[in-house]
N, C-alpha and C positions, 0 to 999 in steps of 0.2 A: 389803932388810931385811924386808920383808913377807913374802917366798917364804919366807926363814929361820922365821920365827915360823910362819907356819902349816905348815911342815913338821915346827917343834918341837911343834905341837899335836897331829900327826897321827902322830906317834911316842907322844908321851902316850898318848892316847886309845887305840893301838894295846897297849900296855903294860895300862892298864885294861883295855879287853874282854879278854886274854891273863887275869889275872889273875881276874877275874868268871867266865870259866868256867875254871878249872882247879878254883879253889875249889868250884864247881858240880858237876862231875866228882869233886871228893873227896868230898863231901857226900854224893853217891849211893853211892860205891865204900865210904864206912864207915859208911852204913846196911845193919842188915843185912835179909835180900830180906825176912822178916816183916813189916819195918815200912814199905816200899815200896808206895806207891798203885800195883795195876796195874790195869788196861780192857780189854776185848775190843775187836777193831776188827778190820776188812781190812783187807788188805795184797795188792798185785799177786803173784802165783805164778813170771810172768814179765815182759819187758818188755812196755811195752802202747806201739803206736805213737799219733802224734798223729792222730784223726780214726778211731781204732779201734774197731768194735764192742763194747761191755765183755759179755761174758756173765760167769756163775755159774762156770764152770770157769776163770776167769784169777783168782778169789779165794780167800784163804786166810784163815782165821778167828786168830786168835791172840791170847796174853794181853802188853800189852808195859807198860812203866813210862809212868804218867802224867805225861807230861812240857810238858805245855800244846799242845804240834801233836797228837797222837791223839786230843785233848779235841774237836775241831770236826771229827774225817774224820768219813766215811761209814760206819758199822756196819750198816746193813741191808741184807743182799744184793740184797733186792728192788727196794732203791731204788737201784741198780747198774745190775742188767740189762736190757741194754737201749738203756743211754746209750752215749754217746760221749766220747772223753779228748779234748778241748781241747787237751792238750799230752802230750809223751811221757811216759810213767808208769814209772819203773824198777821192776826187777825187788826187792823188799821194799816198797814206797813205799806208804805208807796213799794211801786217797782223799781228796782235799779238795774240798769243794762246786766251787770256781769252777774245776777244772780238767776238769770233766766237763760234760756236756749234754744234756740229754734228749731222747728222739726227738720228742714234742711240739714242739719247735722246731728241726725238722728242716730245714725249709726254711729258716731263718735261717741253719743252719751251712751247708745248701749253697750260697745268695749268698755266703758268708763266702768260699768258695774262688773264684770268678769273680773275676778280675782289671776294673778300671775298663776299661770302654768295651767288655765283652765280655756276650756270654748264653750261658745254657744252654739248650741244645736236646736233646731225647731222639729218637731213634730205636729203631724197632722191629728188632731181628733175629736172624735163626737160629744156629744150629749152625755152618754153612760161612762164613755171612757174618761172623763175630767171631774168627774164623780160630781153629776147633774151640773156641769161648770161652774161650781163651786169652789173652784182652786184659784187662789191669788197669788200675784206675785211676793215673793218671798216666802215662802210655803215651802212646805218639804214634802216629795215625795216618793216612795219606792214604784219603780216600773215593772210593771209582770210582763212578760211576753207569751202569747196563746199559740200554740200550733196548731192551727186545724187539722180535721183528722179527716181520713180518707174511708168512707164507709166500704166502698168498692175493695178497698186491698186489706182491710182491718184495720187500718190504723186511726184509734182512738185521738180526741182531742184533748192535748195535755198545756198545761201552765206552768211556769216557775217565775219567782223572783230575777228577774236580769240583773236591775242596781237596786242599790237601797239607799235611801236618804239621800234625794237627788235636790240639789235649791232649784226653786224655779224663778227665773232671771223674768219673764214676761209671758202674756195670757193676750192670743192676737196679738195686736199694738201698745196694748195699757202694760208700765212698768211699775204702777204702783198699785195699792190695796184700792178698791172701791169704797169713796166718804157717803156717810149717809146723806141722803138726800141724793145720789149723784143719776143719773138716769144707767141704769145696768145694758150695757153694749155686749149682745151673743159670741162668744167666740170659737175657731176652728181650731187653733194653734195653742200650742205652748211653748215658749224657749227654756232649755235647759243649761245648766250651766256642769260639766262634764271632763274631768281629765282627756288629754289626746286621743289615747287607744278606746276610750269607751265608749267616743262619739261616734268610731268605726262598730263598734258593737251594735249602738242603739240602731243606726241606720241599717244595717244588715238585718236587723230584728221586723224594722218597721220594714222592709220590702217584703219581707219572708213571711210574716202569722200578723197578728193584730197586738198592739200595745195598749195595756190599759192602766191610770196612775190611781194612787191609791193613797189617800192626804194621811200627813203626820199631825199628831195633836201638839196646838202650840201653849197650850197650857204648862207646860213644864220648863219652857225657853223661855215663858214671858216673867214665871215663880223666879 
Protein backbone atom coordinates (compact mmCIF):
# COMPACT_ATOMS: atom_id res chain seq x y z
CA UNK A 1 0.00 0.00 0.00
CA UNK A 2 2.80 2.34 0.81
CA UNK A 3 4.96 1.56 -2.61
CA UNK A 4 1.32 2.32 -4.37
CA UNK A 5 0.96 5.88 -2.79
CA UNK A 6 4.31 6.92 -3.15
CA UNK A 7 4.49 5.85 -6.67
CA UNK A 8 1.05 7.70 -7.02
CA UNK A 9 2.92 10.87 -5.70
CA UNK A 10 5.79 10.36 -7.91
CA UNK A 11 3.55 10.20 -10.97
CA UNK A 12 1.77 13.57 -9.65
CA UNK A 13 4.61 15.42 -9.01
CA UNK A 14 5.95 14.04 -12.51
CA UNK A 15 2.77 15.44 -14.28
CA UNK A 16 3.50 18.92 -12.19
CA UNK A 17 7.09 19.50 -13.18
CA UNK A 18 5.73 18.27 -16.98
CA UNK A 19 3.30 21.05 -16.88
CA UNK A 20 5.55 23.97 -15.02
CA UNK A 21 7.70 23.88 -17.76
CA UNK A 22 5.95 23.55 -20.82
CA UNK A 23 3.90 26.61 -19.61
CA UNK A 24 7.48 28.10 -19.06
CA UNK A 25 8.49 27.29 -22.54
CA UNK A 26 5.24 28.81 -23.78
CA UNK A 27 5.74 32.02 -21.95
CA UNK A 28 9.06 32.57 -23.73
CA UNK A 29 7.98 31.14 -27.14
CA UNK A 30 4.90 34.06 -27.06
CA UNK A 31 7.07 36.77 -25.89
CA UNK A 32 8.23 38.39 -28.45
CA UNK A 33 12.48 38.64 -28.61
CA UNK A 34 11.90 42.68 -27.73
CA UNK A 35 10.68 41.93 -24.72
CA UNK A 36 13.08 39.23 -23.57
CA UNK A 37 15.89 40.01 -20.91
CA UNK A 38 19.13 38.73 -22.79
CA UNK A 39 23.03 38.84 -20.99
CA UNK A 40 26.30 38.41 -22.48
CA UNK A 41 28.19 35.34 -21.00
CA UNK A 42 30.80 32.59 -22.30
CA UNK A 43 30.05 29.67 -23.43
CA UNK A 44 32.61 26.67 -24.20
CA UNK A 45 33.50 26.84 -28.31
CA UNK A 46 34.15 23.10 -27.86
CA UNK A 47 34.30 20.33 -25.42
CA UNK A 48 36.58 21.14 -22.59
CA UNK A 49 37.84 17.87 -20.69
CA UNK A 50 37.67 17.47 -16.86
CA UNK A 51 41.09 18.69 -15.50
CA UNK A 52 41.75 20.92 -18.83
CA UNK A 53 43.67 23.98 -19.19
CA UNK A 54 40.83 26.73 -19.90
CA UNK A 55 42.45 29.36 -22.15
CA UNK A 56 40.88 32.48 -24.10
CA UNK A 57 40.60 30.51 -27.42
CA UNK A 58 38.02 27.64 -26.09
CA UNK A 59 35.66 30.87 -25.40
CA UNK A 60 32.83 32.38 -27.12
CA UNK A 61 31.21 35.54 -26.28
CA UNK A 62 27.46 35.56 -26.77
CA UNK A 63 24.07 37.28 -26.15
CA UNK A 64 21.54 34.28 -24.69
CA UNK A 65 17.92 34.72 -22.86
CA UNK A 66 18.25 35.36 -19.04
CA UNK A 67 17.19 32.52 -17.86
CA UNK A 68 18.46 32.45 -14.08
CA UNK A 69 21.67 29.66 -14.92
CA UNK A 70 23.58 32.45 -17.25
CA UNK A 71 22.78 34.92 -14.35
CA UNK A 72 25.80 33.26 -11.99
CA UNK A 73 28.32 31.87 -15.11
CA UNK A 74 31.43 33.31 -15.70
CA UNK A 75 31.48 36.57 -18.10
CA UNK A 76 35.05 37.78 -17.79
CA UNK A 77 37.38 35.95 -19.96
CA UNK A 78 40.12 36.92 -17.80
CA UNK A 79 38.76 35.40 -14.88
CA UNK A 80 38.79 32.11 -17.23
CA UNK A 81 42.13 31.87 -18.40
CA UNK A 82 44.15 30.13 -16.94
CA UNK A 83 41.81 27.79 -14.64
CA UNK A 84 40.99 24.45 -14.80
CA UNK A 85 37.41 22.59 -15.50
CA UNK A 86 36.58 20.54 -12.50
CA UNK A 87 34.30 18.59 -14.62
CA UNK A 88 33.68 18.08 -18.43
CA UNK A 89 32.37 21.22 -20.02
CA UNK A 90 30.21 20.58 -23.34
CA UNK A 91 30.65 22.03 -26.19
CA UNK A 92 27.83 25.42 -25.90
CA UNK A 93 27.95 25.13 -21.80
CA UNK A 94 28.30 28.72 -20.01
CA UNK A 95 30.95 28.59 -17.13
CA UNK A 96 29.83 28.15 -13.65
CA UNK A 97 32.04 29.09 -10.66
CA UNK A 98 32.20 25.67 -8.82
CA UNK A 99 33.03 23.72 -11.92
CA UNK A 100 36.34 25.51 -12.69
CA UNK A 101 39.62 26.13 -10.46
CA UNK A 102 42.13 28.35 -10.29
CA UNK A 103 45.81 27.88 -10.89
CA UNK A 104 46.35 29.34 -7.33
CA UNK A 105 45.10 26.17 -5.93
CA UNK A 106 47.02 24.20 -8.14
CA UNK A 107 48.41 22.07 -5.80
CA UNK A 108 45.12 21.12 -4.22
CA UNK A 109 43.87 19.85 -7.58
CA UNK A 110 46.85 17.96 -8.08
CA UNK A 111 46.45 15.93 -4.38
CA UNK A 112 42.98 15.83 -5.81
CA UNK A 113 44.11 13.12 -8.59
CA UNK A 114 46.60 10.91 -6.21
CA UNK A 115 44.62 8.11 -5.10
CA UNK A 116 44.76 7.15 -0.87
CA UNK A 117 47.94 5.48 0.18
CA UNK A 118 49.89 7.00 -3.00
CA UNK A 119 52.38 10.16 -3.71
CA UNK A 120 53.48 12.28 -6.28
CA UNK A 121 56.84 12.29 -7.30
CA UNK A 122 58.46 14.45 -10.19
CA UNK A 123 61.20 13.58 -12.12
CA UNK A 124 63.51 15.26 -14.44
CA UNK A 125 63.76 14.29 -18.09
CA UNK A 126 64.76 14.67 -21.63
CA UNK A 127 63.84 14.16 -25.02
CA UNK A 128 64.77 10.27 -25.49
CA UNK A 129 63.89 9.46 -21.98
CA UNK A 130 59.97 10.40 -22.36
CA UNK A 131 60.04 8.38 -25.43
CA UNK A 132 60.39 11.75 -27.95
CA UNK A 133 57.71 13.28 -25.18
CA UNK A 134 55.23 11.52 -26.33
CA UNK A 135 53.89 10.44 -22.85
CA UNK A 136 50.58 11.94 -21.61
CA UNK A 137 49.17 12.23 -18.62
CA UNK A 138 47.35 9.23 -17.61
CA UNK A 139 49.53 6.78 -19.41
CA UNK A 140 51.27 4.09 -18.02
CA UNK A 141 54.56 3.55 -17.61
CA UNK A 142 57.55 1.10 -16.45
CA UNK A 143 60.80 2.93 -15.43
CA UNK A 144 64.30 1.39 -16.19
CA UNK A 145 67.14 2.60 -14.32
CA UNK A 146 70.81 2.69 -16.24
CA UNK A 147 74.05 2.46 -14.29
CA UNK A 148 76.71 3.80 -16.01
CA UNK A 149 79.68 2.04 -16.24
CA UNK A 150 83.14 2.83 -15.34
CA UNK A 151 85.41 2.00 -18.29
CA UNK A 152 88.59 2.66 -16.01
CA UNK A 153 87.75 -0.19 -13.40
CA UNK A 154 85.64 -2.50 -15.85
CA UNK A 155 82.72 -1.87 -14.95
CA UNK A 156 80.13 -2.14 -17.76
CA UNK A 157 76.80 -0.22 -18.28
CA UNK A 158 73.86 -2.32 -17.07
CA UNK A 159 69.82 -1.48 -17.09
CA UNK A 160 66.91 -3.09 -15.21
CA UNK A 161 63.37 -2.61 -14.86
CA UNK A 162 62.82 -0.49 -11.28
CA UNK A 163 58.88 -0.29 -11.44
CA UNK A 164 56.45 -1.40 -13.80
CA UNK A 165 53.18 0.00 -14.59
CA UNK A 166 53.72 3.41 -13.02
CA UNK A 167 50.31 5.97 -13.77
CA UNK A 168 51.57 9.26 -14.80
CA UNK A 169 49.73 11.96 -12.75
CA UNK A 170 51.34 14.94 -15.05
CA UNK A 171 53.92 15.85 -18.00
CA UNK A 172 55.63 19.50 -16.95
CA UNK A 173 52.27 21.46 -15.72
CA UNK A 174 49.65 19.90 -18.22
CA UNK A 175 47.46 17.19 -16.12
CA UNK A 176 45.44 16.29 -19.08
CA UNK A 177 45.94 14.58 -22.61
CA UNK A 178 46.81 17.14 -25.40
CA UNK A 179 43.02 18.04 -27.74
CA UNK A 180 43.90 18.33 -31.26
CA UNK A 181 44.25 21.44 -32.48
CA UNK A 182 45.99 22.44 -29.03
CA UNK A 183 49.42 24.10 -29.55
CA UNK A 184 52.05 21.06 -28.21
CA UNK A 185 54.11 22.84 -25.00
CA UNK A 186 57.95 20.88 -24.71
CA UNK A 187 58.28 19.41 -21.44
CA UNK A 188 61.16 18.52 -18.82
CA UNK A 189 59.25 16.77 -16.04
CA UNK A 190 56.94 13.93 -15.32
CA UNK A 191 54.92 13.36 -12.01
CA UNK A 192 54.47 10.00 -10.96
CA UNK A 193 51.99 8.63 -8.98
CA UNK A 194 54.07 5.89 -6.43
CA UNK A 195 53.26 3.93 -3.14
CA UNK A 196 55.60 5.49 -0.13
CA UNK A 197 58.66 3.25 -0.07
CA UNK A 198 58.98 3.52 -3.98
CA UNK A 199 59.10 7.15 -4.19
CA UNK A 200 62.43 6.63 -1.89
CA UNK A 201 63.43 4.22 -4.48
CA UNK A 202 62.87 6.27 -7.57
CA UNK A 203 64.69 9.30 -6.24
CA UNK A 204 67.72 7.21 -5.03
CA UNK A 205 67.73 5.94 -8.76
CA UNK A 206 67.41 9.40 -10.24
CA UNK A 207 70.67 10.77 -8.16
CA UNK A 208 72.53 7.60 -8.73
CA UNK A 209 72.36 6.45 -12.97
CA UNK A 210 69.80 7.84 -15.53
CA UNK A 211 65.92 6.95 -15.68
CA UNK A 212 64.41 6.27 -18.60
CA UNK A 213 60.28 5.57 -19.13
CA UNK A 214 58.95 3.27 -21.50
CA UNK A 215 54.95 3.93 -22.48
CA UNK A 216 52.26 1.04 -22.00
CA UNK A 217 49.89 0.40 -24.88
CA UNK A 218 46.52 1.77 -24.14
CA UNK A 219 44.70 -0.27 -26.61
CA UNK A 220 43.69 -2.97 -24.35
CA UNK A 221 42.36 -0.49 -21.34
CA UNK A 222 40.39 1.49 -23.85
CA UNK A 223 38.90 -2.51 -25.55
Amino acid sequence: MKSKLIMLLAIIMGLITTFLFYNYVSNIKGTPASELKTIETLIAIRDIKKNELISEDMLERVQVVDNGLYSEAIRDSASLNGKYALTDIAKGEPFLPHRVLGAQEEKLFVSRKIQEGYRGVSIGINHVQSVSTLIEPEDYVDVIYTKLGKEDLGIKTSSIILLERVRVLAVGRRMVETVEGEIFVEYSSATLELRSPETVKLINAANDGILTLTLHSRIKDEQ
